[in-house]
DOPAPA-171623 format. One line per field, with one value per residue (C-alpha): z, x, y; residue in three letters. Coordinates in Angstrom, 3 decimals. Example, Ala and Ser with C-alpha at 12.3 -4.5 7.8 and 13.67 -1.06 7.14 Angstrom:
<sites>
pz = 7.800,7.140 $
px = 12.300,13.670 $
py = -4.500,-1.060 $
mimi = ALA,SER $
</sites>
This chain:
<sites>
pz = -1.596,-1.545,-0.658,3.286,3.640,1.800,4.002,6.431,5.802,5.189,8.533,10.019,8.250,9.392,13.444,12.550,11.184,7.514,5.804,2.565,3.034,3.180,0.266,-1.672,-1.121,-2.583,-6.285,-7.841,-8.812,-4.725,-3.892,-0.157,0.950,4.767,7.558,7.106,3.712,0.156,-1.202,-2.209,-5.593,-6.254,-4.316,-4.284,-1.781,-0.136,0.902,1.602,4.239,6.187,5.879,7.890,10.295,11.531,12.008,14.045,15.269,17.038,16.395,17.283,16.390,18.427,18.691,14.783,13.488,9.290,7.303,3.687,1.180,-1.622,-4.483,-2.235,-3.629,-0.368,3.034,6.535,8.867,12.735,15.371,18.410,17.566,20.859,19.576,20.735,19.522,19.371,17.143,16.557,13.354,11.479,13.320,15.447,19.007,20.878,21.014,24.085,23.847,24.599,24.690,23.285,22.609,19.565,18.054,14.330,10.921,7.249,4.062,1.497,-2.204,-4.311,-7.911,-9.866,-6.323,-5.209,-2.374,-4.568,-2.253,1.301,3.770,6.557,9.611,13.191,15.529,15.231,18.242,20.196,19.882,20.152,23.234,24.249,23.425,25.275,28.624 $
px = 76.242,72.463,69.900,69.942,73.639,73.059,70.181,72.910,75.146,72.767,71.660,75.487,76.186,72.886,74.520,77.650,76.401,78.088,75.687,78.044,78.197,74.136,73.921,76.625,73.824,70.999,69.746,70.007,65.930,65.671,61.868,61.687,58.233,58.100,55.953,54.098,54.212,54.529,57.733,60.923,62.055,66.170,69.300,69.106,65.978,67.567,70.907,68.365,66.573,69.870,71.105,68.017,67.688,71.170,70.597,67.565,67.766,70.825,69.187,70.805,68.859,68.614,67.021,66.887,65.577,65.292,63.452,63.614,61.371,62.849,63.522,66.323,64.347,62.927,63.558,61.807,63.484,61.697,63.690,64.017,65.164,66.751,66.837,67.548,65.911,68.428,66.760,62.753,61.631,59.363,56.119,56.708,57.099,59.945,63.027,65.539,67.977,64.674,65.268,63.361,62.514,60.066,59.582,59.818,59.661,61.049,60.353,63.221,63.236,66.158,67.420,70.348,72.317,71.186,67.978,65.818,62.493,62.899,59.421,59.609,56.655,56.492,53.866,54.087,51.412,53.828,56.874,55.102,53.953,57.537,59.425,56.530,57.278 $
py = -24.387,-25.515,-22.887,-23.833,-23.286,-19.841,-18.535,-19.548,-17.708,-14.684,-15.056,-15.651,-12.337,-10.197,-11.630,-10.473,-6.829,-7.677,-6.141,-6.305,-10.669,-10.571,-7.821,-10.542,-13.522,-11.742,-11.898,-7.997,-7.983,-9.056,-9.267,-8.181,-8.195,-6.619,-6.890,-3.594,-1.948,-2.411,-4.922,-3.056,-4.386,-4.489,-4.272,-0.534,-0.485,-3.335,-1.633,1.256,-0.607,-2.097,1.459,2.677,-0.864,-0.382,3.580,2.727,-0.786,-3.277,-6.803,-10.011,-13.181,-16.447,-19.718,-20.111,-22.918,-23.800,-25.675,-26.719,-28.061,-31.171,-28.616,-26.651,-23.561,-22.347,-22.073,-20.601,-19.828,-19.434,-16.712,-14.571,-11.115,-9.256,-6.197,-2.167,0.578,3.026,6.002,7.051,4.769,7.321,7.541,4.721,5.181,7.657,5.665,5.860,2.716,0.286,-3.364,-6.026,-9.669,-10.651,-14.525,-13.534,-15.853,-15.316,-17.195,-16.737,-18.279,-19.225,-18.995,-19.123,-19.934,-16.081,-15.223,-13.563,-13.131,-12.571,-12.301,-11.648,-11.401,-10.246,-8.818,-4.962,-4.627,-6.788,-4.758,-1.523,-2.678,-3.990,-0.926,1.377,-0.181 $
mimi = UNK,UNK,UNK,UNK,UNK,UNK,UNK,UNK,UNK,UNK,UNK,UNK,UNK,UNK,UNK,UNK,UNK,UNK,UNK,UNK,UNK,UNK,UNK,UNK,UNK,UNK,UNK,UNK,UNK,UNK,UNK,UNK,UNK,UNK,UNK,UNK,UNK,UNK,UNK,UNK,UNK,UNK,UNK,UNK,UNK,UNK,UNK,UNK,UNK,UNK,UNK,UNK,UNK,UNK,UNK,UNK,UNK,UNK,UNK,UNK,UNK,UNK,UNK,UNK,UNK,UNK,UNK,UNK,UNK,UNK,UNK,UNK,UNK,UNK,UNK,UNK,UNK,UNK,UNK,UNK,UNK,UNK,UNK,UNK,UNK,UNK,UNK,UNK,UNK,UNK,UNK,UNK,UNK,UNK,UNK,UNK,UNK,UNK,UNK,UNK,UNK,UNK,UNK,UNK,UNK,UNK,UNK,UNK,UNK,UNK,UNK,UNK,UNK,UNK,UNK,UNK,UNK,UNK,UNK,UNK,UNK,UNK,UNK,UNK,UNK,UNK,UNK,UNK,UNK,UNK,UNK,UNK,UNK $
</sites>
């Protein structure tokens, strides 16, 4: 598989809530570099963090479009993420089952056939706003 048909798949599997098939895709020293806060280094902190999205969060992405640069070593990825917030997120806003709809982007790098950085960016103001309506 080149690095498109991976990312993919890793997205195919974060739709389908197979957190095991993305977990499979990703390098073991995974660099995951979030929106807000420092990156988590490793699969540990990775499993970690879908552990605590699915706890908090039912996301369902749309309207993804990729795009890959000539060494098949990166890929972006552009998306809509309908999401639910179905428990409190630390200090973020009260949840109560809130719906929402956020334009979102990732950058993920390649090597040795695994995802081995994964970026990812979204407005924060924009879905505090969302979920507080």
């Amino acid at each position: 598989m080149n690095a498109l048909d991976i990312v993919q798949q890793y997205y195919q599997h974060f739709n389908n809530q197979h957190w095991e098939g993305m977990l499979s895709l990703l390098s073991e020293d995974i660099r995951h570099e979030v929106n807000q806060g420092e990156p988590r280094i490793g699969l540990t902190l990775y499993r970690e963090f879908l552990r605590h999205m699915d706890e908090c969060y039912h996301e369902q992405l749309s309207d993804m479009v990729f795009f890959s640069e000539p060494t098949d070593k990166r890929i972006a990825v552009e998306f809509v993420v309908n999401g639910i917030y179905k428990k409190t997120d630390g200090d973020l806003i009260a949840a109560n089952g809130q719906r929402y709809v956020l334009p979102a982007g990732a950058f993920l790098e390649l090597k040795d056939g695994k995802i081995s950085r994964v970026t990812t960016y979204y407005n924060l103001p924009l879905w505090i706003k969302l979920v507080s309506q």
